[in-house]
PyMOL Python script that loads the backbone (N, CA, C, O; Angstrom):
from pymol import cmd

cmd.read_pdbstr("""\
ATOM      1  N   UNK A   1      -1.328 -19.292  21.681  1.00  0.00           N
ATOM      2  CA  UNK A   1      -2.357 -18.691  20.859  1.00  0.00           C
ATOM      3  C   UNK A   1      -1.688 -17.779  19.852  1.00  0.00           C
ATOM      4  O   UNK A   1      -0.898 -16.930  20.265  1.00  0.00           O
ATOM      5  N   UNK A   2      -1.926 -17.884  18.663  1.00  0.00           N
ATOM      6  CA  UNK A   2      -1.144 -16.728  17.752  1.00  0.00           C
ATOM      7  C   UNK A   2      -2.351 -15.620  17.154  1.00  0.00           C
ATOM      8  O   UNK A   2      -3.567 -15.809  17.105  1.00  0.00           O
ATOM      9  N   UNK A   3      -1.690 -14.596  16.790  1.00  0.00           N
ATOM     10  CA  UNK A   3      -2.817 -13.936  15.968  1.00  0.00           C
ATOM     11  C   UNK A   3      -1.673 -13.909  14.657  1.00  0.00           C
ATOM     12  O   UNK A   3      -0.499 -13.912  14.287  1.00  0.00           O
ATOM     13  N   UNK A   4      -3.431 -13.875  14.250  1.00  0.00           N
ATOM     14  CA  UNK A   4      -2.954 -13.593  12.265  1.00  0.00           C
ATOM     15  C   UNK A   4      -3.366 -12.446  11.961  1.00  0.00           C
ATOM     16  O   UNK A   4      -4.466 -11.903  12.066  1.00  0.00           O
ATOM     17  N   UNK A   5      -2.211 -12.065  11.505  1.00  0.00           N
ATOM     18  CA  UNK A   5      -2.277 -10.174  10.652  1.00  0.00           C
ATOM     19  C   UNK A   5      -3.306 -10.684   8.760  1.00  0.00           C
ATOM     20  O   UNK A   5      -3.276 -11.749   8.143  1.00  0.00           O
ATOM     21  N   UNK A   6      -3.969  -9.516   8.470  1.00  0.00           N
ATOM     22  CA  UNK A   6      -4.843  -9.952   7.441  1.00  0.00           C
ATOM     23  C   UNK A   6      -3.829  -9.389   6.696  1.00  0.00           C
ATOM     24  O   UNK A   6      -3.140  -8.446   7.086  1.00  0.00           O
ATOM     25  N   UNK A   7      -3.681 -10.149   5.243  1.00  0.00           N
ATOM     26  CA  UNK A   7      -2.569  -9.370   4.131  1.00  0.00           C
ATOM     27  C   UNK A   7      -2.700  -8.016   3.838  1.00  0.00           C
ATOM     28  O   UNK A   7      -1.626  -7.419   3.912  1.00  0.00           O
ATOM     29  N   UNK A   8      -3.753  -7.264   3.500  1.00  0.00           N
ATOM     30  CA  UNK A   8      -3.786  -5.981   4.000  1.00  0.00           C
ATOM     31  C   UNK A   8      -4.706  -5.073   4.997  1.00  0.00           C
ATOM     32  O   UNK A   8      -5.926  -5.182   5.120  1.00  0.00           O
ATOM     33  N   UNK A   9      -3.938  -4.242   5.616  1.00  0.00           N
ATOM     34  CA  UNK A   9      -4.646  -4.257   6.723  1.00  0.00           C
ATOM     35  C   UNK A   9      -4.866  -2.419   6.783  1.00  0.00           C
ATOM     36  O   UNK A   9      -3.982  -1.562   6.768  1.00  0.00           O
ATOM     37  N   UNK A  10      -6.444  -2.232   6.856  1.00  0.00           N
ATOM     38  CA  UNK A  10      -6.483  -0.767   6.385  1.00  0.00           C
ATOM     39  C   UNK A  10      -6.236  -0.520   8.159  1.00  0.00           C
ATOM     40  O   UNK A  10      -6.455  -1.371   9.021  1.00  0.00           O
ATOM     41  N   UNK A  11      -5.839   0.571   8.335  1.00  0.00           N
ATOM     42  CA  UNK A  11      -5.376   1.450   9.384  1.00  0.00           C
ATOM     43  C   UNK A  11      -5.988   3.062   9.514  1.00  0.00           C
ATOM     44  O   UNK A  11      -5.895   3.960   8.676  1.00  0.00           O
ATOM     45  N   UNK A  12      -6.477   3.089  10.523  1.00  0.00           N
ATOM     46  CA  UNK A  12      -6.316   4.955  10.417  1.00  0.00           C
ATOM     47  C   UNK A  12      -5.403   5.995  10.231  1.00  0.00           C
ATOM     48  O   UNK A  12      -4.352   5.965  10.871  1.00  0.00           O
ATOM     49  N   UNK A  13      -5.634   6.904   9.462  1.00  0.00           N
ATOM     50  CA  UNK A  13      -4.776   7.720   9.552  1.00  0.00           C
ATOM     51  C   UNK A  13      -3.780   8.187  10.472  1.00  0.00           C
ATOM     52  O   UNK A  13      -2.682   8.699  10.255  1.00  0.00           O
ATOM     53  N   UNK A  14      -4.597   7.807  11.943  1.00  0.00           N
ATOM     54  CA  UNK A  14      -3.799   8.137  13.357  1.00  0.00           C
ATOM     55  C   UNK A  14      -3.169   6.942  13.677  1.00  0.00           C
ATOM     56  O   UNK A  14      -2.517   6.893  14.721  1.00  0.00           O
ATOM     57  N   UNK A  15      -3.223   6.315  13.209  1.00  0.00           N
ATOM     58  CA  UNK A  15      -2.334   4.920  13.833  1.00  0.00           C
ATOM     59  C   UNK A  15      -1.042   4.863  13.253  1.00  0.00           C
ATOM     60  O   UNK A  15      -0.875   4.807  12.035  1.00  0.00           O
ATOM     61  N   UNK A  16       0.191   4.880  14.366  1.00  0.00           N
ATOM     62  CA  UNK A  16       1.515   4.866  13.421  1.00  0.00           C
ATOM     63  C   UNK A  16       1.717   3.795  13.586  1.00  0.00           C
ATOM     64  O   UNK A  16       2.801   3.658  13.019  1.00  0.00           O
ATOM     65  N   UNK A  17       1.278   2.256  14.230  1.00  0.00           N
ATOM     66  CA  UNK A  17       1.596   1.316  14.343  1.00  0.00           C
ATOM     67  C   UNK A  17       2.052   0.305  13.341  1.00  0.00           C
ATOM     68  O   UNK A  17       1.067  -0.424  13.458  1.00  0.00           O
ATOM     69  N   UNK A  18       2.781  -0.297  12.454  1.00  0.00           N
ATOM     70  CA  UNK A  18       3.211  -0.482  11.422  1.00  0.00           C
ATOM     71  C   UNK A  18       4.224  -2.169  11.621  1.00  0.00           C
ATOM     72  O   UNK A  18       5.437  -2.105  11.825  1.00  0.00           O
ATOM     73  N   UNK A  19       3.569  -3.409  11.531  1.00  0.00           N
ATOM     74  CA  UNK A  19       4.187  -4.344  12.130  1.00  0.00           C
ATOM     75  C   UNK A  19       5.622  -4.697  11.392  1.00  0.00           C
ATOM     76  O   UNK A  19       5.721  -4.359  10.213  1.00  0.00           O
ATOM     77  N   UNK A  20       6.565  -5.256  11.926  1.00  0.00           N
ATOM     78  CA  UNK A  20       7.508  -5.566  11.066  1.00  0.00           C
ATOM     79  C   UNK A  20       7.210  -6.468   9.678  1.00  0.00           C
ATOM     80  O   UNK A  20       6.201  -7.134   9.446  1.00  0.00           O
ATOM     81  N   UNK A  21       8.123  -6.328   9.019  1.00  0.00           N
ATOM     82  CA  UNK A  21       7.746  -6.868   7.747  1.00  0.00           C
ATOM     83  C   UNK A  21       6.528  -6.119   6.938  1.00  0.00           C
ATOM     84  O   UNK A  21       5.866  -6.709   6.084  1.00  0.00           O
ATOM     85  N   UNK A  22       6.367  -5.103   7.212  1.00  0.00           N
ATOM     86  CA  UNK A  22       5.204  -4.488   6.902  1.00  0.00           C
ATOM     87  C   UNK A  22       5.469  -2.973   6.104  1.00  0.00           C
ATOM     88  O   UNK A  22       6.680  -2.774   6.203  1.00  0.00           O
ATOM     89  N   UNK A  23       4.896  -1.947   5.434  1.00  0.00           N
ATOM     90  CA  UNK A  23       4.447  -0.608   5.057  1.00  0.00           C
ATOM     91  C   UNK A  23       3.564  -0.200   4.768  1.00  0.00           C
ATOM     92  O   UNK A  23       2.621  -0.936   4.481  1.00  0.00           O
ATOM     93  N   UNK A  24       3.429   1.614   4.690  1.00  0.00           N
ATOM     94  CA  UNK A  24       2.481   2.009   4.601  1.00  0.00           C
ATOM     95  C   UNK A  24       2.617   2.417   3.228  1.00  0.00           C
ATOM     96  O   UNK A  24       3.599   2.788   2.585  1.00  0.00           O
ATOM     97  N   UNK A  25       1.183   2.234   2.871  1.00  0.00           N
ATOM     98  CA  UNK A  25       0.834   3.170   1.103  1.00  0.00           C
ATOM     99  C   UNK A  25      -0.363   4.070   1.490  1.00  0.00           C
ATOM    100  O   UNK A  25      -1.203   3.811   2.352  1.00  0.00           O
ATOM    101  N   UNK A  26      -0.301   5.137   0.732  1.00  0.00           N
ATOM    102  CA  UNK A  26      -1.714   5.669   0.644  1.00  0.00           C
ATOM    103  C   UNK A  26      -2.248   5.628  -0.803  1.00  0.00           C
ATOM    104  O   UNK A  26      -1.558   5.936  -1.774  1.00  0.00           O
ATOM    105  N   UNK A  27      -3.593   5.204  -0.872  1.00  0.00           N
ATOM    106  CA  UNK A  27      -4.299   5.313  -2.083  1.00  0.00           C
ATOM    107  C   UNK A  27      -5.495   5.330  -2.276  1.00  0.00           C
ATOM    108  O   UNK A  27      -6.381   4.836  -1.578  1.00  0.00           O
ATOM    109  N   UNK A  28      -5.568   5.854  -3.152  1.00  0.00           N
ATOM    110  CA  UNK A  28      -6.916   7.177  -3.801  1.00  0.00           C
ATOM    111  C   UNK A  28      -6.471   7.957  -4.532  1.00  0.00           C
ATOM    112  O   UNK A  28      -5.381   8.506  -4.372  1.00  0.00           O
ATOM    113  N   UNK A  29      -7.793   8.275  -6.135  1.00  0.00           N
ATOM    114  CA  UNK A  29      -7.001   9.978  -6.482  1.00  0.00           C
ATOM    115  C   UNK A  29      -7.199  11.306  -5.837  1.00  0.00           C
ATOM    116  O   UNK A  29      -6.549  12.311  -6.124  1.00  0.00           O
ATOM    117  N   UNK A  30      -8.146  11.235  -4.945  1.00  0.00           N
ATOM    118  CA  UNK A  30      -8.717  12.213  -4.327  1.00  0.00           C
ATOM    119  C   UNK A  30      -8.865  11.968  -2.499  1.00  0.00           C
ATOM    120  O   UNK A  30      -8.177  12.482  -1.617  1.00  0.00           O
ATOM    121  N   UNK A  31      -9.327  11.581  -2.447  1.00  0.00           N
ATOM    122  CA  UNK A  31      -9.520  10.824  -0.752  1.00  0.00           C
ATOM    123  C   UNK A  31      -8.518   9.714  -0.719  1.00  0.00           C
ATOM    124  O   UNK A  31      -8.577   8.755  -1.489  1.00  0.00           O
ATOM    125  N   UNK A  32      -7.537   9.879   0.251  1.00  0.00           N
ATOM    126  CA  UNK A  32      -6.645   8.965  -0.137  1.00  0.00           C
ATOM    127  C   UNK A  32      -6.584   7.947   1.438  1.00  0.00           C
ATOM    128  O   UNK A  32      -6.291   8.480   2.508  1.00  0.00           O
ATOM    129  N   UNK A  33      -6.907   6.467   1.322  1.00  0.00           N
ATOM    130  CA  UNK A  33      -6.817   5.585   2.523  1.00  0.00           C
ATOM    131  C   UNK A  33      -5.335   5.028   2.773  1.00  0.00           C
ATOM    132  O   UNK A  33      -4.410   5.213   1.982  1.00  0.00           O
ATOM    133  N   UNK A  34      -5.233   4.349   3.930  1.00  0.00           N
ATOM    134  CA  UNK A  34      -4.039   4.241   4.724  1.00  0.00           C
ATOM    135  C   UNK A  34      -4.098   3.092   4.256  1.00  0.00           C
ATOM    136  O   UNK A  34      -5.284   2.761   4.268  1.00  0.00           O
ATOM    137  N   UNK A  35      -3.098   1.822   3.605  1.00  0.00           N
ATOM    138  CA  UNK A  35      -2.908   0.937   3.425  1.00  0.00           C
ATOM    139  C   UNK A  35      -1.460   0.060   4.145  1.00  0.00           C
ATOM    140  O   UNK A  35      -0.503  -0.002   3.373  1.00  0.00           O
ATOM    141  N   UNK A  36      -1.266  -0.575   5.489  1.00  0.00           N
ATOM    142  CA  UNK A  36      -0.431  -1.537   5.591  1.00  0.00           C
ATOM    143  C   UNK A  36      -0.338  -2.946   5.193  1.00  0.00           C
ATOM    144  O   UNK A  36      -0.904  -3.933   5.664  1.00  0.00           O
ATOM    145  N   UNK A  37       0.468  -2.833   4.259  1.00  0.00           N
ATOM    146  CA  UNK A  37       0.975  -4.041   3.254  1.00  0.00           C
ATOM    147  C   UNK A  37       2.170  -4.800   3.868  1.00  0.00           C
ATOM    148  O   UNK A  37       2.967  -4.284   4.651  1.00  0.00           O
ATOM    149  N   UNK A  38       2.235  -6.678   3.229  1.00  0.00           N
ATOM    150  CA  UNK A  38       3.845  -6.906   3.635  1.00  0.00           C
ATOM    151  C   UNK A  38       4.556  -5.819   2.513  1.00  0.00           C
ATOM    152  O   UNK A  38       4.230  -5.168   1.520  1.00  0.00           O
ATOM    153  N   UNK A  39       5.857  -6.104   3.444  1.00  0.00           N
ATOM    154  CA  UNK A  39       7.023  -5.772   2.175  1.00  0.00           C
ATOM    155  C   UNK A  39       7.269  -7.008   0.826  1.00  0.00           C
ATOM    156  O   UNK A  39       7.902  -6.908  -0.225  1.00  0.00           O
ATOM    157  N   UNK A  40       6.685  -7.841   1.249  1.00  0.00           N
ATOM    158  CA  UNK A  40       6.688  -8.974  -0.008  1.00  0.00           C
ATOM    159  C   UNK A  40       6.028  -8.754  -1.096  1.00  0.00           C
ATOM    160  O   UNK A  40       5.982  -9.686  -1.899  1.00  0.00           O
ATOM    161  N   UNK A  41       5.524  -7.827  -1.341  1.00  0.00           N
ATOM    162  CA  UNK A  41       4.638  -7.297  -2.135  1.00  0.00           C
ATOM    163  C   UNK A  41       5.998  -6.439  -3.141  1.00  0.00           C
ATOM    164  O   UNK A  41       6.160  -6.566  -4.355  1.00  0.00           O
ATOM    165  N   UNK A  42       6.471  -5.954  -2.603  1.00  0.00           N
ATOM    166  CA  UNK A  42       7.340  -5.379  -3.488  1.00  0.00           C
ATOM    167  C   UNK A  42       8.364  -5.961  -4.646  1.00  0.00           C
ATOM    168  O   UNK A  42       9.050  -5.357  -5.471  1.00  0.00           O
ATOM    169  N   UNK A  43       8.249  -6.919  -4.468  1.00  0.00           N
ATOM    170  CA  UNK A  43       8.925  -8.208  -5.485  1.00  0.00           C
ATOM    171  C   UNK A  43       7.802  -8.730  -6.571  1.00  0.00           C
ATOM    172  O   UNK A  43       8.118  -9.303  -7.614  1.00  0.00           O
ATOM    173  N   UNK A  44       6.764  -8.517  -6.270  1.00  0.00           N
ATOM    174  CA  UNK A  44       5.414  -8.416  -7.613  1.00  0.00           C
ATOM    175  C   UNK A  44       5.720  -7.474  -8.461  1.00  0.00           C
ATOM    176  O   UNK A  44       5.755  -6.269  -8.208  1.00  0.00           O
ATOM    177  N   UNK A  45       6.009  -8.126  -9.748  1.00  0.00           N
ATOM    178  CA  UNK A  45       6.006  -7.099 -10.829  1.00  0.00           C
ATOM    179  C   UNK A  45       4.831  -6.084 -11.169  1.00  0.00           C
ATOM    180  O   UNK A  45       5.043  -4.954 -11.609  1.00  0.00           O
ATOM    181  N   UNK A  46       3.465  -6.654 -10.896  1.00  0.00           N
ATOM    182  CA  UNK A  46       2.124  -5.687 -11.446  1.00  0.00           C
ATOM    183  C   UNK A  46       2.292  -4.568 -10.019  1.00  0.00           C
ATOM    184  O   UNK A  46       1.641  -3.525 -10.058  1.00  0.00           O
ATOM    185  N   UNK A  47       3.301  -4.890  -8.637  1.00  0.00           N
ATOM    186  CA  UNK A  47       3.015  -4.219  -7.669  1.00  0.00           C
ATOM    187  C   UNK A  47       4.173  -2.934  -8.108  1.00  0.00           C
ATOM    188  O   UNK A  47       3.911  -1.760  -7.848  1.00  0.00           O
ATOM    189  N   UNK A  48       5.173  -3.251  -8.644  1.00  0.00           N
ATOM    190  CA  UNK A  48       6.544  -2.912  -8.950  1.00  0.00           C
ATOM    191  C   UNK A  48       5.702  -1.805 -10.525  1.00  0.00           C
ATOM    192  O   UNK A  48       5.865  -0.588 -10.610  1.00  0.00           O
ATOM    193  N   UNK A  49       5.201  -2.308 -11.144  1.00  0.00           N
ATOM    194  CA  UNK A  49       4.428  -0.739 -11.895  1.00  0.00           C
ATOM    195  C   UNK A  49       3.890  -0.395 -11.368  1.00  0.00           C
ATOM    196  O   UNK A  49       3.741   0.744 -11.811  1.00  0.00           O
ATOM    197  N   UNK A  50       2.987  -0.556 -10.068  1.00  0.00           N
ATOM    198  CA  UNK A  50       1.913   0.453  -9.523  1.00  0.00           C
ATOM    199  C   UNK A  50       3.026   1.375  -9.191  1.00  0.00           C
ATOM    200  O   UNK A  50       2.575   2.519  -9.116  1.00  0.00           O
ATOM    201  N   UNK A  51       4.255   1.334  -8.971  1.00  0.00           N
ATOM    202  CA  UNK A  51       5.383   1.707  -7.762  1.00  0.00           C
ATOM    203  C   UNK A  51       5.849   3.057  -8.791  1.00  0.00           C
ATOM    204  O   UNK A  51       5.927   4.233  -8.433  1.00  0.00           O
ATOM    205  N   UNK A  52       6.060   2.629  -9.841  1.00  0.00           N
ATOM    206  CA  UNK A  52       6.764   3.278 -11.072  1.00  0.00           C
ATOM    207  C   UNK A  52       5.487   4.498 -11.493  1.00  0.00           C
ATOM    208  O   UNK A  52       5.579   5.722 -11.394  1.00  0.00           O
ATOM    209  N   UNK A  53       4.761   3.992 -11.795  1.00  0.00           N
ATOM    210  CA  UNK A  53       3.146   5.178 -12.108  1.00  0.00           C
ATOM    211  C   UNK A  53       3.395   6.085 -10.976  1.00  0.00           C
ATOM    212  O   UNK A  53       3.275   7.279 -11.250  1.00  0.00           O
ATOM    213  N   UNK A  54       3.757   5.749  -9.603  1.00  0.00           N
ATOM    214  CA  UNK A  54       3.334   6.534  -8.687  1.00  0.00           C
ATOM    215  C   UNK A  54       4.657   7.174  -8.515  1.00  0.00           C
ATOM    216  O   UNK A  54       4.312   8.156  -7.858  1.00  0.00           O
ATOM    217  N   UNK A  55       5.453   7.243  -8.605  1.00  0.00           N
ATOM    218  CA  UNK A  55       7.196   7.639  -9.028  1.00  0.00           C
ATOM    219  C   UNK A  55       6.725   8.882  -9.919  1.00  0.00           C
ATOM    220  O   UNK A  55       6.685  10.059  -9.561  1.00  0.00           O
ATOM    221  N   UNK A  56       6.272   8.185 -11.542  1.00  0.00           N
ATOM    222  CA  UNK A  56       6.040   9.446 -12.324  1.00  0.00           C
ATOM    223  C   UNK A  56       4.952  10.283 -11.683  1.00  0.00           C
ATOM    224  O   UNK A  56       5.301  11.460 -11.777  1.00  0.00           O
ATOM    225  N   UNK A  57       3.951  10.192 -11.159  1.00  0.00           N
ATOM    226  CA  UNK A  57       3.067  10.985 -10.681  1.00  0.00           C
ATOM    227  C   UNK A  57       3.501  12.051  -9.252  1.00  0.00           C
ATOM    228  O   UNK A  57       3.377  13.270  -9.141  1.00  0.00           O
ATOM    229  N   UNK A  58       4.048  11.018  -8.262  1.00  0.00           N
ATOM    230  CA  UNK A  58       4.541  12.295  -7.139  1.00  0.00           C
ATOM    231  C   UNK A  58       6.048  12.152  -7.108  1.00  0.00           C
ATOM    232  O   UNK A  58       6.560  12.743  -6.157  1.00  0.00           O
ATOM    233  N   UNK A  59       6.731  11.635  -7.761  1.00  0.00           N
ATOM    234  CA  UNK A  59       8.269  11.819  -7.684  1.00  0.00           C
ATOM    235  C   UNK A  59       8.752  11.190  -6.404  1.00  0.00           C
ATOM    236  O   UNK A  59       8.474   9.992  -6.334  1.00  0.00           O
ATOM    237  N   UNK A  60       9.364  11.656  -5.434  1.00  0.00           N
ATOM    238  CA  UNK A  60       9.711  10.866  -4.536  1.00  0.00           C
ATOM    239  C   UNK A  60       9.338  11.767  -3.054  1.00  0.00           C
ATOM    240  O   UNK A  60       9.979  11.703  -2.005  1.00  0.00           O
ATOM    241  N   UNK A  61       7.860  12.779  -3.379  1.00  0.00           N
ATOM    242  CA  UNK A  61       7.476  13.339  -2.655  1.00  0.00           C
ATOM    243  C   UNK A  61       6.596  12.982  -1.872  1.00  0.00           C
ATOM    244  O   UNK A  61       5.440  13.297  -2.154  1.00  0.00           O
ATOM    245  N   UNK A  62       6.805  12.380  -0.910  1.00  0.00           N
ATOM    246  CA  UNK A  62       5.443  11.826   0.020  1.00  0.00           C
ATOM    247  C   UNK A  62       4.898  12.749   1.226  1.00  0.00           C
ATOM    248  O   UNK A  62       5.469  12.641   2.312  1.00  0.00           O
ATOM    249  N   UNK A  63       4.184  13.350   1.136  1.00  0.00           N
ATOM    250  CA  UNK A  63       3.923  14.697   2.138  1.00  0.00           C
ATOM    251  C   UNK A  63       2.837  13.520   3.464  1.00  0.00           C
ATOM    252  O   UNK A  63       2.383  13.852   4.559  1.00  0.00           O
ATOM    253  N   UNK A  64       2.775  12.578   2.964  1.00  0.00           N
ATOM    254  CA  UNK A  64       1.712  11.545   4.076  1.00  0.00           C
ATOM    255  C   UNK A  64       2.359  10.730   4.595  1.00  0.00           C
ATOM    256  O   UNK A  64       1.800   9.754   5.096  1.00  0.00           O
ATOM    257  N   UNK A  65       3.656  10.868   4.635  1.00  0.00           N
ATOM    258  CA  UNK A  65       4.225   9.788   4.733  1.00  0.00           C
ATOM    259  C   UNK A  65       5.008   8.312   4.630  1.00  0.00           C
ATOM    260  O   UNK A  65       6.013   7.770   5.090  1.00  0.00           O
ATOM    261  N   UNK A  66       4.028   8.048   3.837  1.00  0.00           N
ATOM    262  CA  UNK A  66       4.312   6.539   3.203  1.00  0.00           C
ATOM    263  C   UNK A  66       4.207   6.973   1.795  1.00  0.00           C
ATOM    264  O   UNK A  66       4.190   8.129   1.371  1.00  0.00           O
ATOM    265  N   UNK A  67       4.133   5.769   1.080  1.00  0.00           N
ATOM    266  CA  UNK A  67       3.898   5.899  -0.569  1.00  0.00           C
ATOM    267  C   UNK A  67       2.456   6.245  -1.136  1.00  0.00           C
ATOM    268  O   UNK A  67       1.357   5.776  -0.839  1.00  0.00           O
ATOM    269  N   UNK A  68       2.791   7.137  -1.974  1.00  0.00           N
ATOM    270  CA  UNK A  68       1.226   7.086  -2.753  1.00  0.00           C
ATOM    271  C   UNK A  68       0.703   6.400  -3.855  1.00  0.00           C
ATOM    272  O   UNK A  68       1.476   6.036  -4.741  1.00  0.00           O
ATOM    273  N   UNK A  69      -0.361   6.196  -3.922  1.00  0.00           N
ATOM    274  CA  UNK A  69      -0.555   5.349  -5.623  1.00  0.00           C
ATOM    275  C   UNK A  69      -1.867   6.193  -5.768  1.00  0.00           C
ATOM    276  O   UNK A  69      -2.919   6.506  -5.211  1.00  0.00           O
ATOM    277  N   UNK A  70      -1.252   6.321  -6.668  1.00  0.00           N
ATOM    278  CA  UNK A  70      -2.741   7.314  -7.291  1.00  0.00           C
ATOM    279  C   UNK A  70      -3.714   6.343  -8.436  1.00  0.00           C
ATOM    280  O   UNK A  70      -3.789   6.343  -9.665  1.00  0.00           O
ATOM    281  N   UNK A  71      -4.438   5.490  -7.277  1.00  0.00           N
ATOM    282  CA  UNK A  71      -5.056   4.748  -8.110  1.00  0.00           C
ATOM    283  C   UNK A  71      -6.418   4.588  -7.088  1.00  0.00           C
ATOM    284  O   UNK A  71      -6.350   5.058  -5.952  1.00  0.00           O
ATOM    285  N   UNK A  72      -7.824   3.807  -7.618  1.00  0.00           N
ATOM    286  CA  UNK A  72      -9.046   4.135  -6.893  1.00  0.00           C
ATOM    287  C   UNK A  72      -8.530   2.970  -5.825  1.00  0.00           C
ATOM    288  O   UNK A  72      -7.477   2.374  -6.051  1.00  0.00           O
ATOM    289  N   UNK A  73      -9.384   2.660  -4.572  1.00  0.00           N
ATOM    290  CA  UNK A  73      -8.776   1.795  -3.746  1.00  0.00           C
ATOM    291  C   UNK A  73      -9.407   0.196  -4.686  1.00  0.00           C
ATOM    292  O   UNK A  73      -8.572  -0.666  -4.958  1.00  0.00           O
ATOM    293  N   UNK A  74     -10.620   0.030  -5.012  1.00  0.00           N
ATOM    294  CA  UNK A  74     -10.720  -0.844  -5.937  1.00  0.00           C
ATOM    295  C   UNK A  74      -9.893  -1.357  -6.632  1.00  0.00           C
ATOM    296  O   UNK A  74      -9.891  -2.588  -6.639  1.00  0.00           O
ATOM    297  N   UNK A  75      -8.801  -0.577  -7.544  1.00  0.00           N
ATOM    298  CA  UNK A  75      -8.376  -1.247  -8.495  1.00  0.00           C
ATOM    299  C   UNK A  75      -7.193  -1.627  -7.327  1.00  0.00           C
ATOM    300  O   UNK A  75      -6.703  -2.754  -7.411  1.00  0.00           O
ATOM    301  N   UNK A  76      -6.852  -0.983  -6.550  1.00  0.00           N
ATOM    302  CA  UNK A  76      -5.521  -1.255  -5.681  1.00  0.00           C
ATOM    303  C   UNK A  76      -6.028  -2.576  -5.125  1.00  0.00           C
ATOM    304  O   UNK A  76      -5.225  -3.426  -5.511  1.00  0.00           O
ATOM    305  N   UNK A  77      -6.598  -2.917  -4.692  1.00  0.00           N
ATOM    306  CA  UNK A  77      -7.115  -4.327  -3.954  1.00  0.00           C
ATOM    307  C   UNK A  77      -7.575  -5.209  -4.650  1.00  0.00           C
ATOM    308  O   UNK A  77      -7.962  -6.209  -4.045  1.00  0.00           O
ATOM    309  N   UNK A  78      -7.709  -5.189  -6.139  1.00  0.00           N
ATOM    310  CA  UNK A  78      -7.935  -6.275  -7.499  1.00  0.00           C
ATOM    311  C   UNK A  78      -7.013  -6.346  -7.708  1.00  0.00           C
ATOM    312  O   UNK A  78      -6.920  -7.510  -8.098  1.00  0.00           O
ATOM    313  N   UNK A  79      -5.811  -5.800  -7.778  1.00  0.00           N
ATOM    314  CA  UNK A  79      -4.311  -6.320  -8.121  1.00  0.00           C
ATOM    315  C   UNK A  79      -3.979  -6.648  -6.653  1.00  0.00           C
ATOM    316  O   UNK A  79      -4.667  -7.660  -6.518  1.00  0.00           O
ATOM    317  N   UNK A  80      -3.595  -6.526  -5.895  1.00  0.00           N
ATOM    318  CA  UNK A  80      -3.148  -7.130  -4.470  1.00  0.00           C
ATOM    319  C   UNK A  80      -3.576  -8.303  -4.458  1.00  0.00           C
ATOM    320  O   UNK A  80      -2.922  -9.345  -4.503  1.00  0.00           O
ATOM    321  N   UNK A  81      -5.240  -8.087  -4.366  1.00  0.00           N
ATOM    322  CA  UNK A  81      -5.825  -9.439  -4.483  1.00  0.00           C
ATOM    323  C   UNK A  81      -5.392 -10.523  -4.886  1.00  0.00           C
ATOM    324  O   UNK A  81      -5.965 -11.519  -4.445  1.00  0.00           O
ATOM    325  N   UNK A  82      -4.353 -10.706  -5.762  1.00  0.00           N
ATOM    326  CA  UNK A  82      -4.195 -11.746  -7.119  1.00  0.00           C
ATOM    327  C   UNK A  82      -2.818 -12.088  -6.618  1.00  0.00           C
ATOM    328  O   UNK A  82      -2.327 -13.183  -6.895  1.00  0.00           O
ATOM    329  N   UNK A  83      -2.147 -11.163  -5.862  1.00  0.00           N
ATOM    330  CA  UNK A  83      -1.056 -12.043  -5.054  1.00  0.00           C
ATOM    331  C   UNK A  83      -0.953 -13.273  -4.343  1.00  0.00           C
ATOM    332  O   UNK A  83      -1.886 -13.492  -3.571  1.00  0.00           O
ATOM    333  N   UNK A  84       0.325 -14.489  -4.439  1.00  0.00           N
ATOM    334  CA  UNK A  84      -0.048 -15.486  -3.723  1.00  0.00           C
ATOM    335  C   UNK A  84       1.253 -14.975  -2.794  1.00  0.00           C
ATOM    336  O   UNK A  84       2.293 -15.222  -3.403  1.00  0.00           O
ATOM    337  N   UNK A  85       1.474 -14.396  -1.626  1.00  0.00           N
ATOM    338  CA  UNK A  85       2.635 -14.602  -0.828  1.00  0.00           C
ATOM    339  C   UNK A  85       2.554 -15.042   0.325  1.00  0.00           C
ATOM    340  O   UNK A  85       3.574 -15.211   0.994  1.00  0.00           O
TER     341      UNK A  85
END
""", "prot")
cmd.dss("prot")
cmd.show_as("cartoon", "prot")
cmd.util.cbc("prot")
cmd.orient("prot")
């Protein structure tokens, strides 16, 4: 029997569980949600500017942990969306 992980998979804040091949983002500009993503995502160029915006915006300061994108979760999941990996 296998299980299938969904391409992104929202998580609670309390959950450090994090599967291989996998990371965490947080995003929101204000309320910010837990996002576990593959790492294959990081080889997308439209994912690779979200990466860079969020570079200039918190520098390489992540006080949550994972990465931030300071973007609404909407637009974060209309570009994900459009990934084929």
């Amino acid at each position: 029997m296998a299980i299938r992980v969904p391409r992104i998979m929202k998580k609670s804040s309390t959950s450090l569980d994090v599967p291989k091949g996998y990371f965490v983002v947080y995003v929101g500009e204000k309320q910010r949600k837990r996002f576990v993503i593959p790492i294959s995502y990081l080889s997308q160029p439209s994912f690779q500017d979200l990466l860079s915006q969020a570079e200039e915006e918190f520098g390489f300061y992540h006080p949550m942990g994972g990465v931030t994108i300071p973007y609404s979760e909407g637009i974060f999941i209309g570009i994900t969306s459009q990934f084929r990996i």
